[in-house]
Structures are given as structure tokens and as C-alpha cells.
C-alpha positions as a Markdown table, in Angstrom:
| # | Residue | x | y | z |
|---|---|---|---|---|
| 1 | Unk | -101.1 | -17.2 | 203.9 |
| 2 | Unk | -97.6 | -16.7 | 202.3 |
| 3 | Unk | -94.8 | -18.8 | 202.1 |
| 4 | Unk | -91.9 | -18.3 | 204.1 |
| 5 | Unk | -89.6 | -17.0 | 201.2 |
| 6 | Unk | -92.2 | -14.3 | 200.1 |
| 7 | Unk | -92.2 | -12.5 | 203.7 |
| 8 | Unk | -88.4 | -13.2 | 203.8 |
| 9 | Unk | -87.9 | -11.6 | 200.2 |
| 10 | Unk | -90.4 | -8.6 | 200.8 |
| 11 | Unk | -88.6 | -7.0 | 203.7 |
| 12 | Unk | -86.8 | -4.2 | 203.8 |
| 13 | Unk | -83.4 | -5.6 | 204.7 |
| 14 | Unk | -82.0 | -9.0 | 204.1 |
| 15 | Unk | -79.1 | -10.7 | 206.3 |
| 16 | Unk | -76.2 | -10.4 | 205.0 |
| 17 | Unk | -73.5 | -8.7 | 207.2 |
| 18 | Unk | -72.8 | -9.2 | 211.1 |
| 19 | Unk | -74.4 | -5.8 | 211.6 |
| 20 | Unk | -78.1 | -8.1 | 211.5 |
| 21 | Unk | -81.5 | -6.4 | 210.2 |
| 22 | Unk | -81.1 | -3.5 | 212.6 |
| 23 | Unk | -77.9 | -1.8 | 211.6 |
| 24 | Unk | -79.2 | -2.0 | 207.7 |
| 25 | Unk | -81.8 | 0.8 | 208.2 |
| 26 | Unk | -82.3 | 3.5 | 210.2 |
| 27 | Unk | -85.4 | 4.2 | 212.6 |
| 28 | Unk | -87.1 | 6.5 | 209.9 |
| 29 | Unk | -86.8 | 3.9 | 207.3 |
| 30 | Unk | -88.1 | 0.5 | 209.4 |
| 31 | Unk | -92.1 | 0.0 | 209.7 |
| 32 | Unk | -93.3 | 1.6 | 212.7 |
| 33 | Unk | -95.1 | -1.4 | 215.2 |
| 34 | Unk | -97.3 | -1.3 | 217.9 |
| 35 | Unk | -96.8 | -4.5 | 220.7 |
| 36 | Unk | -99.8 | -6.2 | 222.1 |
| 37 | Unk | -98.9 | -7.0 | 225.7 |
| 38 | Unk | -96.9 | -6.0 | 228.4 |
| 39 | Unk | -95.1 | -8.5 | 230.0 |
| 40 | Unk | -92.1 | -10.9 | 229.2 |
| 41 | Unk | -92.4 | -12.1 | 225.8 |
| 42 | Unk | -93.5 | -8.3 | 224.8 |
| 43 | Unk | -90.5 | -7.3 | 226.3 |
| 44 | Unk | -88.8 | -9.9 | 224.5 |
| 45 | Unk | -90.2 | -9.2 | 221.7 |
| 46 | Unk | -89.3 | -5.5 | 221.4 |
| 47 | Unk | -85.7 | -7.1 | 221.7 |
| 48 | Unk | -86.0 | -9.2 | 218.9 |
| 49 | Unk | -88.1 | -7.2 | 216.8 |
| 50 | Unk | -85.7 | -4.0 | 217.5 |
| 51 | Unk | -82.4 | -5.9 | 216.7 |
| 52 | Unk | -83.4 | -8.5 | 214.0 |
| 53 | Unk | -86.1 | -7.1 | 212.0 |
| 54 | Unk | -87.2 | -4.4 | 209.6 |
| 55 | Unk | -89.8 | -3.0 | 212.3 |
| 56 | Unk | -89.7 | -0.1 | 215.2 |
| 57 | Unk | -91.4 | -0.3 | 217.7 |
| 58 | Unk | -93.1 | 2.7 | 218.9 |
| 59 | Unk | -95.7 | 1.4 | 221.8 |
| 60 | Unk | -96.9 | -1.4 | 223.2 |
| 61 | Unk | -101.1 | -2.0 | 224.0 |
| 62 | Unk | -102.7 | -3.3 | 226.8 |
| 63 | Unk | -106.5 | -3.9 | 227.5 |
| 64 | Unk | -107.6 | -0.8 | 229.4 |
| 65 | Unk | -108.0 | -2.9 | 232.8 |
| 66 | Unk | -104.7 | -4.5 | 232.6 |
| 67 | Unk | -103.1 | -0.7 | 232.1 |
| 68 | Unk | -100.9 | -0.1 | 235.3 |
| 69 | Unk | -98.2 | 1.8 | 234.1 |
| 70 | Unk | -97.3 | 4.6 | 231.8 |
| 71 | Unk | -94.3 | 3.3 | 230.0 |
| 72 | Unk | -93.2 | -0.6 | 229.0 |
| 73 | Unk | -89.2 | -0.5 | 228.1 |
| 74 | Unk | -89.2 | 3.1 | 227.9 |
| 75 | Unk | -92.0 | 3.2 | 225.3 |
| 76 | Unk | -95.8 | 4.5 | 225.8 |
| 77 | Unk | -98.1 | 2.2 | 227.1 |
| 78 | Unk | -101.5 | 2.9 | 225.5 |
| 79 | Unk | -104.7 | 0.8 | 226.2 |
| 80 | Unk | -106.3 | -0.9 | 223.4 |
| 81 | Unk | -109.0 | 0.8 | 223.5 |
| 82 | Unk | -107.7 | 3.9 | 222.4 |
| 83 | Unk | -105.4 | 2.3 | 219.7 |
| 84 | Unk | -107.0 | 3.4 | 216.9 |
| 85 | Unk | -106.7 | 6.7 | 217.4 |
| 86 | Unk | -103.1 | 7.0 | 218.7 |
| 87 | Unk | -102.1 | 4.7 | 216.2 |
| 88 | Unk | -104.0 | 4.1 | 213.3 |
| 89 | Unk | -104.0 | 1.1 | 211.2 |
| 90 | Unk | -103.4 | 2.7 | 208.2 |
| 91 | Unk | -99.6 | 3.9 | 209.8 |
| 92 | Unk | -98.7 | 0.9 | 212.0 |
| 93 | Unk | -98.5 | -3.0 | 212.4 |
| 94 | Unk | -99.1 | -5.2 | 215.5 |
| 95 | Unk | -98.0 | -7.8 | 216.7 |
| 96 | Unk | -99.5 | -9.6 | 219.7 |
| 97 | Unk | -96.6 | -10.9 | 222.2 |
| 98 | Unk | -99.2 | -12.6 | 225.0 |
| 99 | Unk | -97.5 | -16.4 | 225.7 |
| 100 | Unk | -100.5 | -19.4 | 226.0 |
| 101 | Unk | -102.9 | -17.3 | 229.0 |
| 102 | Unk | -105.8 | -19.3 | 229.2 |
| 103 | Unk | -105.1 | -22.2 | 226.9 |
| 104 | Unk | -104.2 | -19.3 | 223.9 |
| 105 | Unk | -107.7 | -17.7 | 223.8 |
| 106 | Unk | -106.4 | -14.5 | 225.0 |
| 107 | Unk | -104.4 | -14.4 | 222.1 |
| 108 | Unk | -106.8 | -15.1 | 219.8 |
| 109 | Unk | -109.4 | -12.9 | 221.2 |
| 110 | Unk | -107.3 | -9.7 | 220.4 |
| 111 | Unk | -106.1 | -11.2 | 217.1 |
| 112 | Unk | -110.0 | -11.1 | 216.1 |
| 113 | Unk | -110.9 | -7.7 | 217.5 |
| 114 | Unk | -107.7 | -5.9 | 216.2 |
| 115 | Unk | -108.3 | -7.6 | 213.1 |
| 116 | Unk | -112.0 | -6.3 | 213.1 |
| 117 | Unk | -110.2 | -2.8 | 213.3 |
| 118 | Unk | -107.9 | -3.2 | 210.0 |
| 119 | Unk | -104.7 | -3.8 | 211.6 |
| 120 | Unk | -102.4 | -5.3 | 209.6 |
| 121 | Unk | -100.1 | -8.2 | 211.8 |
| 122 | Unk | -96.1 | -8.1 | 211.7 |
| 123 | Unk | -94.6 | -11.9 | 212.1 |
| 124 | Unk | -91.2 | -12.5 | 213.5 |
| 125 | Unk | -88.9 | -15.1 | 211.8 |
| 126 | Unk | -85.6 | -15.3 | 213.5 |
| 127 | Unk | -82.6 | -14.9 | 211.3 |
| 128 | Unk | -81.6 | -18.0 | 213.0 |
| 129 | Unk | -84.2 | -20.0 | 212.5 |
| 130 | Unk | -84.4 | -22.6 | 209.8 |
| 131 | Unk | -87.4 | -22.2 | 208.1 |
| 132 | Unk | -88.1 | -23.2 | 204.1 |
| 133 | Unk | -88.8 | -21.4 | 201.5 |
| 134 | Unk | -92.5 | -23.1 | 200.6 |
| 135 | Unk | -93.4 | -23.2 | 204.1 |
| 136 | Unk | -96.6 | -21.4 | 204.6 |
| 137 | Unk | -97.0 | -19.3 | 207.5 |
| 138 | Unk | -100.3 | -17.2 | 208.7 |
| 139 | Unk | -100.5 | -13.8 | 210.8 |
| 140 | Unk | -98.9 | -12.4 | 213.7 |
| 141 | Unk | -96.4 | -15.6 | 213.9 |
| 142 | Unk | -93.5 | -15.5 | 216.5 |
| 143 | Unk | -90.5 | -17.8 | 215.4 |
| 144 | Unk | -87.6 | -18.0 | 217.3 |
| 145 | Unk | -83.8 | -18.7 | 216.9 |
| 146 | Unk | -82.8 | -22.6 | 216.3 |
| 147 | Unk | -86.1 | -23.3 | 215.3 |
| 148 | Unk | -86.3 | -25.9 | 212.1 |
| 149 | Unk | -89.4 | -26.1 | 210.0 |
| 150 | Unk | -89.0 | -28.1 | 207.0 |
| 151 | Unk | -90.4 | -28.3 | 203.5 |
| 152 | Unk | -94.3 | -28.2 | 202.7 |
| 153 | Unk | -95.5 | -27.3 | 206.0 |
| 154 | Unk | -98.4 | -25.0 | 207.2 |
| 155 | Unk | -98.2 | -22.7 | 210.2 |
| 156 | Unk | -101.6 | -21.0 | 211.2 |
| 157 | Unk | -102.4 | -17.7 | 212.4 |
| 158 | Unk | -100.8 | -16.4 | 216.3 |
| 159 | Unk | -98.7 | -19.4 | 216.4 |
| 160 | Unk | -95.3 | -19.1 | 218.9 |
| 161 | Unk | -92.4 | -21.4 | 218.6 |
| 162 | Unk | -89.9 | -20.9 | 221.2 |
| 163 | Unk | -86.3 | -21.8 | 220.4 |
| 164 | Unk | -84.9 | -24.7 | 219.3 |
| 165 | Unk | -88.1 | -27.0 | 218.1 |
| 166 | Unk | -88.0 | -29.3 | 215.2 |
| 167 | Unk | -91.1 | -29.1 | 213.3 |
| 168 | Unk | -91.0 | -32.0 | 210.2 |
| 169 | Unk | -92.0 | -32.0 | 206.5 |
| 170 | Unk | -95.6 | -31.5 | 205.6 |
| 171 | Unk | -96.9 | -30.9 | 209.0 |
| 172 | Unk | -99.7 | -28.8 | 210.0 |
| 173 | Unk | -99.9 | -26.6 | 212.8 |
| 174 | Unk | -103.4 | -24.8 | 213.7 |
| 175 | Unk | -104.0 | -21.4 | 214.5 |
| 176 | Unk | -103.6 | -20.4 | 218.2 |
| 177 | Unk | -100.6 | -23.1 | 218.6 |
| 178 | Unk | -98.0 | -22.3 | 221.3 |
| 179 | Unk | -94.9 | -24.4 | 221.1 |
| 180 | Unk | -92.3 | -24.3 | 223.6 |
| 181 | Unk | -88.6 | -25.8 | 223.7 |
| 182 | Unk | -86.8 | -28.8 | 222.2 |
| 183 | Unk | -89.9 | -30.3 | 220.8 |
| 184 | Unk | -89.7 | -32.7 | 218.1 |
| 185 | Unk | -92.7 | -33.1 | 215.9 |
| 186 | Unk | -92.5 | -35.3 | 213.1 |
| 187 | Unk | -93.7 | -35.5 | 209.6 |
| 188 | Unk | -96.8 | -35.5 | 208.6 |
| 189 | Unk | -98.7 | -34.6 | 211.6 |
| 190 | Unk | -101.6 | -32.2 | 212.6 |
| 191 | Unk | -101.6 | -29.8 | 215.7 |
| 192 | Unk | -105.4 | -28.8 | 216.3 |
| 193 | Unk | -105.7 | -24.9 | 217.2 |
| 194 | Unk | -105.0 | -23.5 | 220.9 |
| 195 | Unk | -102.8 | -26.7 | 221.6 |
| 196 | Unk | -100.0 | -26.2 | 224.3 |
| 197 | Unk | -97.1 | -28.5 | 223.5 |
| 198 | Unk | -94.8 | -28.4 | 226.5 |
| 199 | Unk | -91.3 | -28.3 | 226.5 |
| 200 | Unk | -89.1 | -31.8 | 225.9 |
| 201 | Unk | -92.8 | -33.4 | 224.0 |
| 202 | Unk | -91.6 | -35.5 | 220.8 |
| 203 | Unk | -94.4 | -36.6 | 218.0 |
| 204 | Unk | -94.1 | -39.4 | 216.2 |
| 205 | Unk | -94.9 | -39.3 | 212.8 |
| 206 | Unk | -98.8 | -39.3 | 211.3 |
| 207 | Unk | -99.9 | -37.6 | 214.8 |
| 208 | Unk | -103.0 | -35.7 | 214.9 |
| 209 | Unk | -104.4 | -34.0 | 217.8 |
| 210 | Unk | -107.6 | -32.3 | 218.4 |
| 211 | Unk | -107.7 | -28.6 | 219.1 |
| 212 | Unk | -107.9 | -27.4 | 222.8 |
| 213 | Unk | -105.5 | -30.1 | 224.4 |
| 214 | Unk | -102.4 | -29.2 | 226.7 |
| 215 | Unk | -99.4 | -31.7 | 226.4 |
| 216 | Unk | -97.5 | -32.2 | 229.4 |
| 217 | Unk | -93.9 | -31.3 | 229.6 |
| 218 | Unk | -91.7 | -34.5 | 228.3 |
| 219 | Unk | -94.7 | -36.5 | 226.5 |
| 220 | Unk | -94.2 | -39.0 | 223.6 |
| 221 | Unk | -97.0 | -38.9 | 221.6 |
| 222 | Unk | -96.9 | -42.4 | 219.1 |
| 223 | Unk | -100.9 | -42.2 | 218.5 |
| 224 | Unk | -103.4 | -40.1 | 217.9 |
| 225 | Unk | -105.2 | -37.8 | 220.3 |
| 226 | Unk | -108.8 | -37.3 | 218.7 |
| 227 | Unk | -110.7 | -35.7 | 221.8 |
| 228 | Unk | -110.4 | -32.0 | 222.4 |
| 229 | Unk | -109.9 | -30.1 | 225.8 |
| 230 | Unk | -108.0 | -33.0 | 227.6 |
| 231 | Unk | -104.5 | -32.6 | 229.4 |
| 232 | Unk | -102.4 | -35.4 | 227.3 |
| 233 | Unk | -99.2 | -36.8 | 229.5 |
| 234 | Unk | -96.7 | -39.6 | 229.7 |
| 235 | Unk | -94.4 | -41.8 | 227.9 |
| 236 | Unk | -96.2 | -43.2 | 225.5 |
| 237 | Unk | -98.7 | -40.4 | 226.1 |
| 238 | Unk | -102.2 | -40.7 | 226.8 |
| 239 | Unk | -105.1 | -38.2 | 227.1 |
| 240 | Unk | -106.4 | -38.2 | 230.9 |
| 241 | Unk | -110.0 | -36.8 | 231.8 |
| 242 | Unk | -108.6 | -33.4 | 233.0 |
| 243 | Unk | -109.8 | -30.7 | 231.4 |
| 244 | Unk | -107.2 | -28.8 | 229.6 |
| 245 | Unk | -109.8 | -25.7 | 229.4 |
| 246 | Unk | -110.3 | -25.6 | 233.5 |
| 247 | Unk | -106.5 | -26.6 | 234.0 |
| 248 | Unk | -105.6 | -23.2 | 231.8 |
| 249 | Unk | -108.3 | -21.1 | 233.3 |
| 250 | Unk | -109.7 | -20.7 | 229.9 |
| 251 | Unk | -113.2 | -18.5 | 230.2 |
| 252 | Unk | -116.0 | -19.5 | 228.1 |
């Protein structure tokens, strides 16, 4: 992993003026990327990553059986299966833009097999985001605008936090991790991988959760959640006997 001030400090461009990362370099001069998905949050993405970030993107990547159009934002829609030789992973980044489909595994799934390939994974840190400089952050990371993360925490591989979350000093959040809006999670506390954390969902301090659980929209979570696959709810929160797996439609 690298901290957040290393991937800040190695790109290209730095924020300085109004003009944002885009208008600092031209096309020729950003890092040409390759999108993983084809649906909102790509779309999104190629907004975000277009406008505030030292990347172009060139394409986006489905899974050949998912492939049902030609063009994505008026760029070429390839199938994954061809990636490699359209575009190389010696000449392009990726960056996987798929929201929490089947409890995150889908995610995770193409993270491994593109990584098998020798892609290299391009995060996204909003230049309105909040994050610290020793904050360590994995691969293919999406981080939103009016996100705060504060000192001495770790954030794992194909993690998303949508806007405006509040993530507290020295906690850890597992690969796979999708974290939607306005949650507060407080110091010290462990997110196990694949989690979804629904929007509104506040952690008190010295949580841990295990990895596979889905946390209901609006939950206080005051204790900790040791069992895996379970849909946690409720104010105080408590892990019911749904499974968070079957809810998501999460295949084996």
C-alpha cells in the first residue's frame, strides 16, 4: 500500500488553480485508462476521472456476456476478454467502477483476474475529499468528494466511499468495502472485507465487524459484530439470521 501523500505527490498535476487536474494537462500528457464496467458509477467515474484527475480514459470493459453495446459515453466498449490485446497492460491502467453487485464479489473477482493479467489499478481521490497524508490506501480505490479520513488509517484494496462519510483515526477498512453516504465510523474500528455499510449507519468507537455482513441503512452500531454473512440492522444494531450472501445474490 502507499500512503495517501505519496499517490497525491506522484501525480502529474497538483490542485492549485480553479482550472482542477483537467485543465493542467492536455489529453496526450494524462495516463491513458481503461474503465471496468458499464453502468452508472462507470459513467460517473469517466466524469470524475476526466475532470479531476491525471488519467484519460480511452474505453471502458465489460465481461463478454454483459457486452450489449458498442460505445459507453461515446467511448469503445470492449469485452474483457479481449482487453489485453486492445489494450495492453504495459500502455494502460484500470480502474474497476462496478458499485457492491453481489455483496462486492463481482468486484473483487475482476480485480483478481485483471490483476493476474499485469494490470496496473488507477485510484481516485477526490480533490475534495479530506484524506491524510499517512493514510494508507490499497488498489483501485474510489474516494469521493466530502469524504474525511483521518490520520493513521488503512483502506484495502477496491474499496468505494461515496460522498460525504467520516471515516476516524486509526481505523481499518478491508478490501472489497463499499461505503455509501453520511456514514460515520469512528476511531479505532475494523470493517471486515465485502462489508456493505448503508447510507445514514454511525460506528461507535472500537467496532469490529466480520467480513461478508450488509448493514442496513440508518444502523448504530455500539458493539461488535463477530459473525460473518449476516444482514446487521437497527438502533442499537444487531445481527439478525438473514443471510447477507443470499440477500445480495452473492454466487458461491
Amino acid at each position: 500500500m502507499k500512503t495517501a501523500h505519496d499517490q497525491i505527490s506522484g501525480r502529474q498535476t497538483q490542485l492549485t488553480t480553479e482550472q482542477g487536474r483537467s485543465g493542467l494537462l492536455s489529453t496526450t500528457q494524462k495516463r491513458s485508462l481503461v474503465i471496468v464496467g458499464a453502468g452508472e458509477f462507470a459513467k460517473i467515474a469517466d466524469e470524475y476521472f476526466t475532470k479531476d484527475s491525471d488519467y484519460h480514459v480511452v474505453a471502458f470493459a465489460v465481461e463478454s456476456t454483459f457486452k450489449t453495446a458498442e460505445t459507453v459515453n461515446d467511448k469503445p466498449l470492449v469485452a474483457i476478454e479481449d482487453l489485453t490485446v486492445l489494450f495492453p497492460p504495459d500502455n494502460f491502467s484500470v480502474h474497476i467502477a462496478i458499485t457492491y453487485t453481489e455483496l462486492n464479489t463481482v468486484r473483487e473477482r475482476i480485480f483478481k483476474k485483471l490483476k493476474s493479467l499485469g494490470y496496473k489499478f488507477a485510484n481516485y481521490i477526490s480533490s475534495n475529499a479530506f484524506v491524510w497524508d499517512n493514510v494508507e490506501i490499497g488498489e483501485n480505490v474510489f474516494i469521493f468528494e466530502a469524504n474525511v479520513v483521518q490520520p493513521f488509517c488503512t483502506i484495502g484494496d477496491c474499496v468505494v466511499l461515496w460522498s460525504g462519510n467520516h471515516i476516524g483515526h486509526r481505523t481499518q477498512i478491508k478490501s472489497g468495502v463499499y461505503v455509501s453516504s453520511h456514514v460515520v465510523i469512528s476511531g479505532y474500528c475494523q470493517i471486515g472485507e465485502r462489508c456493505f455499510i448503508g447510507v445514514n449507519t454511525a460506528f461507535a468507537d472500537h467496532v469490529t465487524i466480520a467480513e461478508d455482513n450488509f448493514v442496513a441503512m440508518a444502523s448504530v452500531v455500539t458493539t461488535n459484530m463477530l459473525d460473518p454473512d449476516r444482514v446487521i440492522k437497527g438502533s442499537p444494531a444487531t445481527a439478525t439470521k438473514i443471510s447477507a450472501k443470499r440477500l445480495m445474490k452473492a454466487r458461491p
